[in-house]
C-alpha positions, -999 to +999 in steps of 0.1 A: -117-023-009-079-026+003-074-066-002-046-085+020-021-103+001+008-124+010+045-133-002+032-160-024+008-141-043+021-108-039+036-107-073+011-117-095-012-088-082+006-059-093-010-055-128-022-022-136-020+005-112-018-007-076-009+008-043+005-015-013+002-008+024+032-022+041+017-021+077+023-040+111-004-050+135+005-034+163+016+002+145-009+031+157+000+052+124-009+024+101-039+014+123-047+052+118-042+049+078-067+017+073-097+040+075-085+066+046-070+037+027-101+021+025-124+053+016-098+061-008-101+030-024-138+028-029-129+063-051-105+045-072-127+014-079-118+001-110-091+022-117-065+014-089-056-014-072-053-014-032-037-040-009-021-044+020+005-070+033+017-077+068+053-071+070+059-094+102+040-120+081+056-115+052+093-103+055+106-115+023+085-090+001+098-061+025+128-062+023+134-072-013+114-028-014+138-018+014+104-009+038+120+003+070+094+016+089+056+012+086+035+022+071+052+026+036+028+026+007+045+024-023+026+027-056+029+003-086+024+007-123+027-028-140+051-043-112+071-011-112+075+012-083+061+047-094+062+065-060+067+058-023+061+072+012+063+063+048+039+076+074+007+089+079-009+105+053-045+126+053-074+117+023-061+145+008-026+139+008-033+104-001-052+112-033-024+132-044+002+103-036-021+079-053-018+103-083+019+111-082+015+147-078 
């Protein structure tokens, strides 16, 4: 389950290993990417974290990780970025982000 968070809790979340989808509402990539987020997710259950947060919503946490264009998924170990990309990204391509390989 990809969870939405917000600026205020944003933060707190990123215990463990998490990956955020920075993502707009009216973006057909990211609308594109929900789908394989999601299935990917249910894989990782219990082992990684997944949320998303709207970046019109919620500008202050984008810009303080420089997202530029959307969607940017950015992967978090303990509150530390680990890896990033921007852009569409397949089930398979996404496992291998999600394991930094």
């Amino acid at each position: 389950m990809v969870l939405e968070v917000n600026e205020s809790e944003f933060k707190e979340k990123l215990t463990g290993k998490c990956v955020v989808d920075f993502y707009a509402t009216w973006c057909p990539p990211c609308k594109m990417l929900a789908p394989v987020l999601e299935k990917i997710s249910d894989e990782y259950e219990g082992k990684v974290n997944f949320f998303k947060i709207n970046v019109d919503e919620n500008p202050n946490v984008a810009r303080e990780f420089s997202v530029m264009s959307v969607p940017t998924l950015i992967v978090f170990e303990d509150g530390e970025v680990i890896n990033r990309k921007s852009g569409y990204m397949s089930e398979q391509e996404l496992r291998s982000f999600v394991e930094n390989k």
